[in-house]
PDB file of N, CA, C and O in Angstrom:
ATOM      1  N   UNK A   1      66.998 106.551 168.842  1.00  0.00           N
ATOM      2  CA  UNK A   1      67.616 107.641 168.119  1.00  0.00           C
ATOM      3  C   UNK A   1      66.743 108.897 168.190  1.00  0.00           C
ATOM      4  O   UNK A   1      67.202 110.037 168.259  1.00  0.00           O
ATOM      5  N   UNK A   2      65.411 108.577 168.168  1.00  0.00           N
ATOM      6  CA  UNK A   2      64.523 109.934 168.260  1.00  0.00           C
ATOM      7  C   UNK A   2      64.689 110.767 169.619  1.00  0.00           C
ATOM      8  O   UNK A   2      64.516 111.986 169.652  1.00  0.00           O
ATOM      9  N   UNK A   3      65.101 109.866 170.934  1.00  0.00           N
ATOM     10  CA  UNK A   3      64.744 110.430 171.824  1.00  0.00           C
ATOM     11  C   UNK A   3      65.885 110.974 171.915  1.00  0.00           C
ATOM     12  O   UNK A   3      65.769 111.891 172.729  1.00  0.00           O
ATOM     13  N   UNK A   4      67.141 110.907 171.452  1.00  0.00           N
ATOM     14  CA  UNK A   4      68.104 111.372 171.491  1.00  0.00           C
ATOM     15  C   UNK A   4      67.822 113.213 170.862  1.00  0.00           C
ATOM     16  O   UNK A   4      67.972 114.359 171.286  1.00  0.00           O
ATOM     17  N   UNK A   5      67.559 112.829 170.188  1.00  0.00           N
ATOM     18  CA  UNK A   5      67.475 113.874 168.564  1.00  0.00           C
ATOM     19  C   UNK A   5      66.591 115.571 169.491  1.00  0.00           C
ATOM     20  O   UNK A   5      67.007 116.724 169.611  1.00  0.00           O
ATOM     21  N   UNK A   6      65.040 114.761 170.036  1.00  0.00           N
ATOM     22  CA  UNK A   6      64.230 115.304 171.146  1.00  0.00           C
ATOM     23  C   UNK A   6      65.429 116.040 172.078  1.00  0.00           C
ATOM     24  O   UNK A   6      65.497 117.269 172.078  1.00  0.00           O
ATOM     25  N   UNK A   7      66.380 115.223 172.879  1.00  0.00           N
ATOM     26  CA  UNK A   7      66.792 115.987 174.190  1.00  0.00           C
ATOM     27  C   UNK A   7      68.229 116.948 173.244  1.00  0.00           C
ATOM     28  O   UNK A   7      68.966 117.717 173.860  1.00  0.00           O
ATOM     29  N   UNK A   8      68.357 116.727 171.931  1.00  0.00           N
ATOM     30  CA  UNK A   8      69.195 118.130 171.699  1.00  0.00           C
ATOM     31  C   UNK A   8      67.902 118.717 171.398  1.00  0.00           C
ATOM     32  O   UNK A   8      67.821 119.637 172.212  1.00  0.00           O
ATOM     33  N   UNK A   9      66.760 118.715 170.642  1.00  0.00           N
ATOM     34  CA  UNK A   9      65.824 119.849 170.586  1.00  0.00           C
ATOM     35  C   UNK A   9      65.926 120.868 171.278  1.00  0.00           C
ATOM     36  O   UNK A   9      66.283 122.016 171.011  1.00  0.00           O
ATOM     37  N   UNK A  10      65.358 120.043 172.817  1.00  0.00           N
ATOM     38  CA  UNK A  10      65.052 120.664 174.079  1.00  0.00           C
ATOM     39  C   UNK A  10      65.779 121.890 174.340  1.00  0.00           C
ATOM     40  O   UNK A  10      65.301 122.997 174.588  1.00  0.00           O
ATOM     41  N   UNK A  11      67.786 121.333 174.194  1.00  0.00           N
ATOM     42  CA  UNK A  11      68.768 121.569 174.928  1.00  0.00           C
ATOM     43  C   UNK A  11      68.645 123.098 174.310  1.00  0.00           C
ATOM     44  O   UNK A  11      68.500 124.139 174.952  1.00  0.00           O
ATOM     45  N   UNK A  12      68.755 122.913 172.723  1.00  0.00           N
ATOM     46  CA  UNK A  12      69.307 123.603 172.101  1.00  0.00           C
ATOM     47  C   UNK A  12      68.268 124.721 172.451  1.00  0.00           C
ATOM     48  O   UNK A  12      68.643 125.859 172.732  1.00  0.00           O
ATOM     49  N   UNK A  13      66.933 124.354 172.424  1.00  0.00           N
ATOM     50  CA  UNK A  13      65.606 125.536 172.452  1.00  0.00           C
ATOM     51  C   UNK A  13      65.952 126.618 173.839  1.00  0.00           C
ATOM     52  O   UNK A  13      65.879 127.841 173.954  1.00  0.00           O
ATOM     53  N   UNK A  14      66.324 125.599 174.722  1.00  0.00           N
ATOM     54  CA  UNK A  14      66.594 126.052 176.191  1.00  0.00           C
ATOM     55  C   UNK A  14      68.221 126.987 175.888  1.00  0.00           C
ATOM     56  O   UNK A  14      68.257 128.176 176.204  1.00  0.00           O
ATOM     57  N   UNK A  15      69.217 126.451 175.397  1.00  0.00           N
ATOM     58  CA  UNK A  15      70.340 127.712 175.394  1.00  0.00           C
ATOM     59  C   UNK A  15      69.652 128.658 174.226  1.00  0.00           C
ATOM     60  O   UNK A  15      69.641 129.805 174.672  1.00  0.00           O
ATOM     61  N   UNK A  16      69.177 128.626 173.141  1.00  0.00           N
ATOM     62  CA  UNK A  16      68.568 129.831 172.384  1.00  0.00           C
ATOM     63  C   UNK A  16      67.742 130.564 173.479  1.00  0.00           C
ATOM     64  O   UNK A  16      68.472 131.475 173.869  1.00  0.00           O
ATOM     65  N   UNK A  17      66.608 130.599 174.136  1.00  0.00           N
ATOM     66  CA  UNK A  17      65.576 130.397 174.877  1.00  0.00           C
ATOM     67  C   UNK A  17      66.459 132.068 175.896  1.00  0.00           C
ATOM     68  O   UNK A  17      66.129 133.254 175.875  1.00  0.00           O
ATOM     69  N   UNK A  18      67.768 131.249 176.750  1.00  0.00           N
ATOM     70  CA  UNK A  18      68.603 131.959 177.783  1.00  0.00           C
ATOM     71  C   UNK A  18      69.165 133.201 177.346  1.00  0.00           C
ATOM     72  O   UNK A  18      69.061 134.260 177.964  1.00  0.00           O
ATOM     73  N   UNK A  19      69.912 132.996 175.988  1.00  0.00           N
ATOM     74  CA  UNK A  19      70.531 134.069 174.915  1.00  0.00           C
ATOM     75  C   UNK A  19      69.346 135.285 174.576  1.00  0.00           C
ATOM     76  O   UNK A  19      69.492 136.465 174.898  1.00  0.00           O
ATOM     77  N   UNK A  20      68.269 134.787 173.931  1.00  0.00           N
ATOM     78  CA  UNK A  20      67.544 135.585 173.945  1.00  0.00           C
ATOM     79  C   UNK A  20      67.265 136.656 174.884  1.00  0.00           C
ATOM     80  O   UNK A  20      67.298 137.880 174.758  1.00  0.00           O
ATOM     81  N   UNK A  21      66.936 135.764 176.021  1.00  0.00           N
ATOM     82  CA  UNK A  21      66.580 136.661 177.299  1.00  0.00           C
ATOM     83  C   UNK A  21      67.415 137.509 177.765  1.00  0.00           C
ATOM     84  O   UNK A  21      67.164 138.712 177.827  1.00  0.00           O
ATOM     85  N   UNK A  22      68.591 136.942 178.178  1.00  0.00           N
ATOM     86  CA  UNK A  22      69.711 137.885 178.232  1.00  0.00           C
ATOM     87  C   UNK A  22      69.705 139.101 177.483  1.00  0.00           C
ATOM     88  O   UNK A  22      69.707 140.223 177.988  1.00  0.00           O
ATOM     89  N   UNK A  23      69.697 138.774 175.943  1.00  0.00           N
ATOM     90  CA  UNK A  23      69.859 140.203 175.482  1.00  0.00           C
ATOM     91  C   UNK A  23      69.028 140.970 175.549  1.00  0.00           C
ATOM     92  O   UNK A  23      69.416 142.106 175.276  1.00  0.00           O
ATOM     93  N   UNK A  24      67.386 140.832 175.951  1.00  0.00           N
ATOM     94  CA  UNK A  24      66.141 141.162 176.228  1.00  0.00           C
ATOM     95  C   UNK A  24      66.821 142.266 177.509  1.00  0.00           C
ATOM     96  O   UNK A  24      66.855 143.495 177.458  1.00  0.00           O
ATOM     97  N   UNK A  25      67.214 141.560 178.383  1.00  0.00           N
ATOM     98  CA  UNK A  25      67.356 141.945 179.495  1.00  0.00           C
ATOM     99  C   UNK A  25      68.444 143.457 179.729  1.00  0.00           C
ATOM    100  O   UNK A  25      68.207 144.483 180.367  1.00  0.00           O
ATOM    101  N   UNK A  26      69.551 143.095 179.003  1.00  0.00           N
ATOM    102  CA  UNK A  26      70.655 144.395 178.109  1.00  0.00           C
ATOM    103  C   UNK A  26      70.146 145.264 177.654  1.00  0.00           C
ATOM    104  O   UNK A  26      70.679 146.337 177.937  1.00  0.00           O
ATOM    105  N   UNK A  27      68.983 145.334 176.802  1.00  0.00           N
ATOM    106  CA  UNK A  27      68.638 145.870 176.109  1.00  0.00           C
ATOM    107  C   UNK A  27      67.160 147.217 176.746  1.00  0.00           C
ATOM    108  O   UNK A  27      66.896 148.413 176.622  1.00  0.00           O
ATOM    109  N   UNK A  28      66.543 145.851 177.492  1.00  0.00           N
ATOM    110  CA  UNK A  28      65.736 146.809 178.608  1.00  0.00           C
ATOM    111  C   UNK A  28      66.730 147.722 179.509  1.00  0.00           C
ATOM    112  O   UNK A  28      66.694 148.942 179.343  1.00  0.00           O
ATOM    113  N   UNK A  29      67.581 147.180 180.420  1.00  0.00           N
ATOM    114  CA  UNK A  29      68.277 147.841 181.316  1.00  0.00           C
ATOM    115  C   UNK A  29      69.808 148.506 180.615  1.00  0.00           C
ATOM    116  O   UNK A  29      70.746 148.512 181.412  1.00  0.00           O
ATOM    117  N   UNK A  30      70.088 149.025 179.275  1.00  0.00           N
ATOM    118  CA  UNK A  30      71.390 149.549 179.090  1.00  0.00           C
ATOM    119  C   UNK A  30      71.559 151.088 179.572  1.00  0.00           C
ATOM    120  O   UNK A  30      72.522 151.850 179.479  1.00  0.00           O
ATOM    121  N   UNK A  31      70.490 151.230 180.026  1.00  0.00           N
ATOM    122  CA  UNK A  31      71.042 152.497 180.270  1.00  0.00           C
ATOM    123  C   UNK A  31      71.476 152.724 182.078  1.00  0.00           C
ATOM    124  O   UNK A  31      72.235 153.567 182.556  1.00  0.00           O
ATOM    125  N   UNK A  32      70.685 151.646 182.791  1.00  0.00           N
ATOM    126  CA  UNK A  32      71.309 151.148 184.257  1.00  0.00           C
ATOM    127  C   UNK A  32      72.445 150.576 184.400  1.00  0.00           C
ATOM    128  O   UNK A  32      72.938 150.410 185.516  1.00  0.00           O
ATOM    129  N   UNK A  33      73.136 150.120 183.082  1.00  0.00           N
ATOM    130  CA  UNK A  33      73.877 149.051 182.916  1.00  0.00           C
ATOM    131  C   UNK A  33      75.045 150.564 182.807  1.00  0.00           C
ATOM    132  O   UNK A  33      75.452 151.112 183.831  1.00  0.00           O
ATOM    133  N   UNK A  34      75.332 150.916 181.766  1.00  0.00           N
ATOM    134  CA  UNK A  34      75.587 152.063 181.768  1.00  0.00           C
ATOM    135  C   UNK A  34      76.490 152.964 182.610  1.00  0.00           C
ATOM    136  O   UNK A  34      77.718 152.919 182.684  1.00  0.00           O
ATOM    137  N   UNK A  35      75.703 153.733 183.187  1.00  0.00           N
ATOM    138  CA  UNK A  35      75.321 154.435 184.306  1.00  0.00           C
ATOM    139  C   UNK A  35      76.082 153.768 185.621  1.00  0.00           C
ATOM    140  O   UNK A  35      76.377 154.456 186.598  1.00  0.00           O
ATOM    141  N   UNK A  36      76.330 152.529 185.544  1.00  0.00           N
ATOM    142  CA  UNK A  36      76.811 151.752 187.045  1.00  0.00           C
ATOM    143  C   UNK A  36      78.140 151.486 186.284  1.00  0.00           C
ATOM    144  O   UNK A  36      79.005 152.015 186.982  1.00  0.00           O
ATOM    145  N   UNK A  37      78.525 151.116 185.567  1.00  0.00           N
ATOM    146  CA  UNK A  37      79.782 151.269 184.984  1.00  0.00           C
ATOM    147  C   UNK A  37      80.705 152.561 184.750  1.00  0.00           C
ATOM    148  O   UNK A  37      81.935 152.591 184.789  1.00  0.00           O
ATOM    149  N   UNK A  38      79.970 153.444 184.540  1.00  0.00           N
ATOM    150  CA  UNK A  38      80.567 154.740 184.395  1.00  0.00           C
ATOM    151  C   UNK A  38      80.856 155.319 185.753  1.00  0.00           C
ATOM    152  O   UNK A  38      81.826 156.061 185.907  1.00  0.00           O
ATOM    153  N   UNK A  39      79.774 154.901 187.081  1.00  0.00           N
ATOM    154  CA  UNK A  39      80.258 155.065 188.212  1.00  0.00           C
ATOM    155  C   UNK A  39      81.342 154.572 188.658  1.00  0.00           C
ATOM    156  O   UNK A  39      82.082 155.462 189.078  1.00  0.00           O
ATOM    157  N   UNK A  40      81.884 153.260 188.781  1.00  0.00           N
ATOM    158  CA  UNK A  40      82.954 152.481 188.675  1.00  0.00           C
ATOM    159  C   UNK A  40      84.052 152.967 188.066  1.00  0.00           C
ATOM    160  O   UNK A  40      84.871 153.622 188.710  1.00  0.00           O
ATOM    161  N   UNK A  41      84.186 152.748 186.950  1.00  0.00           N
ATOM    162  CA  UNK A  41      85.142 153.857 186.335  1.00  0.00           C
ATOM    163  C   UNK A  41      85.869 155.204 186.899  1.00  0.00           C
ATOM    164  O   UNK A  41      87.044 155.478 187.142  1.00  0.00           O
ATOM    165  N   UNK A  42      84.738 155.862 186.989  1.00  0.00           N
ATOM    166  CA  UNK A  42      84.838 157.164 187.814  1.00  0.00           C
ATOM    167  C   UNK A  42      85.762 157.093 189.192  1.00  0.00           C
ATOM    168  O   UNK A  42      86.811 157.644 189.525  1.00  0.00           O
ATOM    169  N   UNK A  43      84.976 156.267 189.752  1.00  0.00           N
ATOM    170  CA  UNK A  43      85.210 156.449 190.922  1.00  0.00           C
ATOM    171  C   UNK A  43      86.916 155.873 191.206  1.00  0.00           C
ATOM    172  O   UNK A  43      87.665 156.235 192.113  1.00  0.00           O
ATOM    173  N   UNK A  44      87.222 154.787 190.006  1.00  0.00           N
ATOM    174  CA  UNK A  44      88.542 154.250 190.210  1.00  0.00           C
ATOM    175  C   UNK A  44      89.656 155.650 189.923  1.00  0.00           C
ATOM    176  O   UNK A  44      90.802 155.575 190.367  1.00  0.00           O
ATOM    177  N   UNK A  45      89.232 156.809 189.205  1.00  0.00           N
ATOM    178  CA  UNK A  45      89.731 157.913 188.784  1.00  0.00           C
ATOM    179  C   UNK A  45      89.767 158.888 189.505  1.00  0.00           C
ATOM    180  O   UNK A  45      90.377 159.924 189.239  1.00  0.00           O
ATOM    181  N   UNK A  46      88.935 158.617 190.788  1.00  0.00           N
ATOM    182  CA  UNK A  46      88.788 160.000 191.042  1.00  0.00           C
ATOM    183  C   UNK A  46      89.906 159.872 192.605  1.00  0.00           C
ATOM    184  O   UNK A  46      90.671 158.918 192.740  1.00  0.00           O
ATOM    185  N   UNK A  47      89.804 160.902 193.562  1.00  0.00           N
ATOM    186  CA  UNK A  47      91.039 161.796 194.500  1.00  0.00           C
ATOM    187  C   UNK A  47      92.201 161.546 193.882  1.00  0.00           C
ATOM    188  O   UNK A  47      92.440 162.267 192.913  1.00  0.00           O
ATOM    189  N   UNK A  48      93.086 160.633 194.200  1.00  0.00           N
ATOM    190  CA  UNK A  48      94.296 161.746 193.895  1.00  0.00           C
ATOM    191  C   UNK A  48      94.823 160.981 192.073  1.00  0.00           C
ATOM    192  O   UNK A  48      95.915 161.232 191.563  1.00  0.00           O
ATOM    193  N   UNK A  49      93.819 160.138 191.452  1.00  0.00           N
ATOM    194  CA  UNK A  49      94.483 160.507 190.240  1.00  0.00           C
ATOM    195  C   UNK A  49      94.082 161.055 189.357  1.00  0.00           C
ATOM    196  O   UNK A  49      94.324 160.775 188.183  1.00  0.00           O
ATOM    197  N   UNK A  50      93.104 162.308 189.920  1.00  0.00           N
ATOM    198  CA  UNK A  50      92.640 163.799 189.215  1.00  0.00           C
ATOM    199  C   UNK A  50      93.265 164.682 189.650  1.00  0.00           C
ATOM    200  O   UNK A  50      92.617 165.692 189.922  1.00  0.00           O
ATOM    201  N   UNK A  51      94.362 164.701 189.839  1.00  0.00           N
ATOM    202  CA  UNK A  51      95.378 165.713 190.322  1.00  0.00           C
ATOM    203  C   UNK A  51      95.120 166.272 191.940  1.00  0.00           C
ATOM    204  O   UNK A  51      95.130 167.450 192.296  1.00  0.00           O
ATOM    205  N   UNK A  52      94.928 165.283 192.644  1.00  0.00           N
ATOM    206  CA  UNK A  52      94.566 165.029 194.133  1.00  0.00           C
ATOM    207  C   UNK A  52      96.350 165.682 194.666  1.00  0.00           C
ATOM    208  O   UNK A  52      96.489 166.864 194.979  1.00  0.00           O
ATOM    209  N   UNK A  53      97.180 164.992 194.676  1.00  0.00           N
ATOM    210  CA  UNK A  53      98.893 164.690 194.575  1.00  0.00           C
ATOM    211  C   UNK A  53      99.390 165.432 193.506  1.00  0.00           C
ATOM    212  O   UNK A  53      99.841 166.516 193.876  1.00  0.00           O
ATOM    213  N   UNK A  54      99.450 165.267 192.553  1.00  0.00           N
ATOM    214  CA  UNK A  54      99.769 165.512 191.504  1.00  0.00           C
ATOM    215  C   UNK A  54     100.423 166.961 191.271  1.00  0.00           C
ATOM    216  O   UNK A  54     101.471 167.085 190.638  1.00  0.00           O
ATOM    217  N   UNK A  55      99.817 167.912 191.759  1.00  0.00           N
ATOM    218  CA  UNK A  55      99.962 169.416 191.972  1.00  0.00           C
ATOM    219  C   UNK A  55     101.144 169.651 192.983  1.00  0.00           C
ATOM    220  O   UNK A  55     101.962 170.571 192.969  1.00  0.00           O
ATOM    221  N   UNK A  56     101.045 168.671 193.803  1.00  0.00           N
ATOM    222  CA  UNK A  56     101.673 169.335 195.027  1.00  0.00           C
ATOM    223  C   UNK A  56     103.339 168.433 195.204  1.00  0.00           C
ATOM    224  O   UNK A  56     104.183 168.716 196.054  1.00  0.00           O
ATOM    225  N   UNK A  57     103.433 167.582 194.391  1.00  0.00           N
ATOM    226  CA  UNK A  57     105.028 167.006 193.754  1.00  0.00           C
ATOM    227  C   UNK A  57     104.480 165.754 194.591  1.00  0.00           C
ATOM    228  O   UNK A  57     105.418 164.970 194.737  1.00  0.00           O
ATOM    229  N   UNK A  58     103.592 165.389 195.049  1.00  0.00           N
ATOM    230  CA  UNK A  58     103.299 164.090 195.888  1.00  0.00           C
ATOM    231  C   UNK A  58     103.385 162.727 194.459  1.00  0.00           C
ATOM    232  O   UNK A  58     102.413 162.723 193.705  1.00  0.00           O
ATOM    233  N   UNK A  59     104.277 161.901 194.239  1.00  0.00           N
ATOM    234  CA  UNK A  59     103.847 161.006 193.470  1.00  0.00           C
ATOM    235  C   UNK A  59     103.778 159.536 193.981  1.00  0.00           C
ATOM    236  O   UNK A  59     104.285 158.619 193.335  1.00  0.00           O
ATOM    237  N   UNK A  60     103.162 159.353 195.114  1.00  0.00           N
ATOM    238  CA  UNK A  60     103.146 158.487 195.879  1.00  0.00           C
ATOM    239  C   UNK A  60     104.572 157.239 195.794  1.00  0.00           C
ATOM    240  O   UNK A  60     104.483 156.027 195.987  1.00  0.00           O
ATOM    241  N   UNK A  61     105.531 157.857 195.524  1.00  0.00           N
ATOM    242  CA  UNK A  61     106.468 157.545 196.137  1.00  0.00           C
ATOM    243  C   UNK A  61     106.827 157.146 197.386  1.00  0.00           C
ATOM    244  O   UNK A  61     106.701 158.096 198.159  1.00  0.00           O
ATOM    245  N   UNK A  62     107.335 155.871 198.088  1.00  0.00           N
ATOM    246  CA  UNK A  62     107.563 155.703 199.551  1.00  0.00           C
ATOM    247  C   UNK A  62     109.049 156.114 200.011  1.00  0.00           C
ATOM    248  O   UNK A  62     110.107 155.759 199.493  1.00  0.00           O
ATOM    249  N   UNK A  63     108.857 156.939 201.096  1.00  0.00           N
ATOM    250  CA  UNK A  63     110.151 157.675 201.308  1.00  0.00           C
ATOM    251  C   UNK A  63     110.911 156.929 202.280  1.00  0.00           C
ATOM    252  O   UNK A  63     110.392 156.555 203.332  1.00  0.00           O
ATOM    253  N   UNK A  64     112.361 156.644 201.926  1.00  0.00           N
ATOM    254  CA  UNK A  64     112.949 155.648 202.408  1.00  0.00           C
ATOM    255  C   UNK A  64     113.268 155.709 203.732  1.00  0.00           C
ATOM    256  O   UNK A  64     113.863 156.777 203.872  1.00  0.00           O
ATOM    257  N   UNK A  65     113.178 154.988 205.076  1.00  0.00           N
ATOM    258  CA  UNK A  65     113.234 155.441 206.041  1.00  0.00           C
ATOM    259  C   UNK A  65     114.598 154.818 206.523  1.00  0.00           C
ATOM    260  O   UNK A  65     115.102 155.419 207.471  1.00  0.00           O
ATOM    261  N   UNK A  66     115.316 153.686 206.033  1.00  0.00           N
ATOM    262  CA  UNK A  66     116.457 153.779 206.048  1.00  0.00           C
ATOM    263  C   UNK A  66     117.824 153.732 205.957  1.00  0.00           C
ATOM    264  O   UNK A  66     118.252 152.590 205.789  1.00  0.00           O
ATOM    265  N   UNK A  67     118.711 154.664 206.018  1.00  0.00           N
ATOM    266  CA  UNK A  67     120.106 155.312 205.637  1.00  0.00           C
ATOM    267  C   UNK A  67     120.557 154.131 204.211  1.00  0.00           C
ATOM    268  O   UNK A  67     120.085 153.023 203.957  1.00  0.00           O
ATOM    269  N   UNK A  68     121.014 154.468 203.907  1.00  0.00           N
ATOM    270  CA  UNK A  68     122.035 153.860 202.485  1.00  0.00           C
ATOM    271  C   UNK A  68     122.459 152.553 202.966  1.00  0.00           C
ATOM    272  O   UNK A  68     123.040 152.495 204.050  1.00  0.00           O
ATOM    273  N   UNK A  69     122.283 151.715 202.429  1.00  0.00           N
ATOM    274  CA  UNK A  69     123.281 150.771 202.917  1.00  0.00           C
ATOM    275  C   UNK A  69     125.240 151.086 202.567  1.00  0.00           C
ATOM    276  O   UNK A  69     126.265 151.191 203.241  1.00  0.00           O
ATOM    277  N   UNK A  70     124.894 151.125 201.290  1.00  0.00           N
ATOM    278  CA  UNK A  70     126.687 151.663 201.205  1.00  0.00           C
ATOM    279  C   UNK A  70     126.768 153.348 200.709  1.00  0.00           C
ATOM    280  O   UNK A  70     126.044 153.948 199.915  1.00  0.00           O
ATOM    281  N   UNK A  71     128.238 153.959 201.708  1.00  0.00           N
ATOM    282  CA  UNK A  71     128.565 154.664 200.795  1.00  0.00           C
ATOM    283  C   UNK A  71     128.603 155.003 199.665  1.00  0.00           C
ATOM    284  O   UNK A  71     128.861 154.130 198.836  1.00  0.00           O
ATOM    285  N   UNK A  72     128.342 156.496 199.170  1.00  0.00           N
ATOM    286  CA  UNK A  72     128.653 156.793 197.417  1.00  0.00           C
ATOM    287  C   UNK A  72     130.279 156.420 197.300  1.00  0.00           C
ATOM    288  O   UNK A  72     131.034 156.332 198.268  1.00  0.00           O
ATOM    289  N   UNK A  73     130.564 156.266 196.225  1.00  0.00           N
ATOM    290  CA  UNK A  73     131.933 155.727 195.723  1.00  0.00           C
ATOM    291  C   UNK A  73     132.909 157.103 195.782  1.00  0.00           C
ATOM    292  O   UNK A  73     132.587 158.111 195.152  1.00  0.00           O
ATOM    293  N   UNK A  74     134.117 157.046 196.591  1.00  0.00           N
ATOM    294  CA  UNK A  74     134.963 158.446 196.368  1.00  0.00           C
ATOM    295  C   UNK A  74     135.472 158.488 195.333  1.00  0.00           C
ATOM    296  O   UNK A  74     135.895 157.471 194.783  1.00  0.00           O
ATOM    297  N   UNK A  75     135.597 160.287 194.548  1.00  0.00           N
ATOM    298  CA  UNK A  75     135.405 160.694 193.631  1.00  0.00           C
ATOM    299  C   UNK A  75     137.058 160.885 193.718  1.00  0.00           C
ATOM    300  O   UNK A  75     137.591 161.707 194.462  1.00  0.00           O
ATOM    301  N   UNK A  76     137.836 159.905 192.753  1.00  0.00           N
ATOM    302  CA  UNK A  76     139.323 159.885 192.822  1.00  0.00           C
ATOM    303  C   UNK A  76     139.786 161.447 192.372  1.00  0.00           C
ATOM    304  O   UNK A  76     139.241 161.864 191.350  1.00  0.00           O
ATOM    305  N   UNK A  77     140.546 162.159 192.906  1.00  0.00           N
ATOM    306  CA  UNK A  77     141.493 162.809 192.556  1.00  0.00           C
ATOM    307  C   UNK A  77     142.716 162.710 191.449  1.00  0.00           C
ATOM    308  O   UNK A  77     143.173 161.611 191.135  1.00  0.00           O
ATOM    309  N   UNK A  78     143.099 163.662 191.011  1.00  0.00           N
ATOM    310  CA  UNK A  78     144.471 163.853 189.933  1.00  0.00           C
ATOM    311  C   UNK A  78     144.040 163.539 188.689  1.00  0.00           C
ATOM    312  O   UNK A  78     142.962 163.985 188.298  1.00  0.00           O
ATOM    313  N   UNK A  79     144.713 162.840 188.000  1.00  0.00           N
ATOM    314  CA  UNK A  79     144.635 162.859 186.265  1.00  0.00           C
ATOM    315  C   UNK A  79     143.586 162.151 185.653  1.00  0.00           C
ATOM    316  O   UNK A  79     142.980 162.244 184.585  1.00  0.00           O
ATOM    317  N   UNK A  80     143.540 161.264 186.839  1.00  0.00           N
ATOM    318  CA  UNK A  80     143.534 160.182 185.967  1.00  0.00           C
ATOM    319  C   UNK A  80     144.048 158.700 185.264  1.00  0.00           C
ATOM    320  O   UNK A  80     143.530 157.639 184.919  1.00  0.00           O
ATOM    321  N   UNK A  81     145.239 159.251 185.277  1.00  0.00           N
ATOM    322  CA  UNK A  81     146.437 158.785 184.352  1.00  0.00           C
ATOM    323  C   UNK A  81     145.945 159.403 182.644  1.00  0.00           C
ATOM    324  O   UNK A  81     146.489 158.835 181.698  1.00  0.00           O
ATOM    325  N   UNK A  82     145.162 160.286 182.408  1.00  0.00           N
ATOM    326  CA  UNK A  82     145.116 161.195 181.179  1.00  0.00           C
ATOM    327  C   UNK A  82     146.108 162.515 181.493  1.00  0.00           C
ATOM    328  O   UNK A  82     146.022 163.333 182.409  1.00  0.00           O
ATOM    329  N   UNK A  83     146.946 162.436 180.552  1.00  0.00           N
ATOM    330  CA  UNK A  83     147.841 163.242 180.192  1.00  0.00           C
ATOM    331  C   UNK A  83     147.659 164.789 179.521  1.00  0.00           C
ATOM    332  O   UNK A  83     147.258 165.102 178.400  1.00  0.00           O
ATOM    333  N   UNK A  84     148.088 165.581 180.586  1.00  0.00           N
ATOM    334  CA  UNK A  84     147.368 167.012 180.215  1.00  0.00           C
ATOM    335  C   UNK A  84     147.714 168.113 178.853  1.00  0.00           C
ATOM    336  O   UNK A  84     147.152 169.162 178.538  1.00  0.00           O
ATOM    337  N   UNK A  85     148.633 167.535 178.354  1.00  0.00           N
ATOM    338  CA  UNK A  85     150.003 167.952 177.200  1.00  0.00           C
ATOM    339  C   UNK A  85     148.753 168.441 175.711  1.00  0.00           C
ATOM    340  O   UNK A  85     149.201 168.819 174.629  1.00  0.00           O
TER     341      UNK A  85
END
C-alpha cells in the first residue's frame, strides 16, 4: 500500500512540477508570445480584407462562366383575369 501511495506522490509532484514550469515559461516569454499572435492575426486581416477589393466593388464573388440553364419565365400579357371596372 505504501508503494502505491509513493508512485501517486511522485506522479502528482511530477504533473505539479510541469504546470508550474509551464506557467514559468508564459510568464517569462508573454510578451514573444504576444507579439507572434498578433502577427498571425494580422496577417489573416491583412490585403484584401482591409479594403484590398472592397473599394473597387470586387467581393470575391465567382463570375459565372456558364449561360443560364433555363430561360426567365415569360411575363404573361392582358388582365390577368383581374377585372378593370
Amino acid at each position: 500500500m505504501q508503494k502505491i501511495i509513493n508512485v501517486l506522490a511522485v506522479a502528482s509532484f511530477a504533473l505539479s512540477s510541469a504546470i508550474a514550469a509551464s506557467g514559468v515559461y508564459v510568464y517569462v516569454n508573454r510578451d514573444s508570445i504576444i507579439d507572434g499572435v498578433k502577427q498571425k492575426v494580422m496577417g489573416g486581416f491583412g490585403g484584401d480584407a482591409l479594403g484590398g477589393g472592397a473599394l473597387t466593388g470586387d467581393v470575391g464573388l465567382p463570375i459565372s462562366t456558364q449561360p443560364d440553364a433555363a430561360p426567365s419565365a415569360p411575363v404573361p400579357s392582358g388582365d390577368l383575369g383581374v377585372s378593370q371596372s
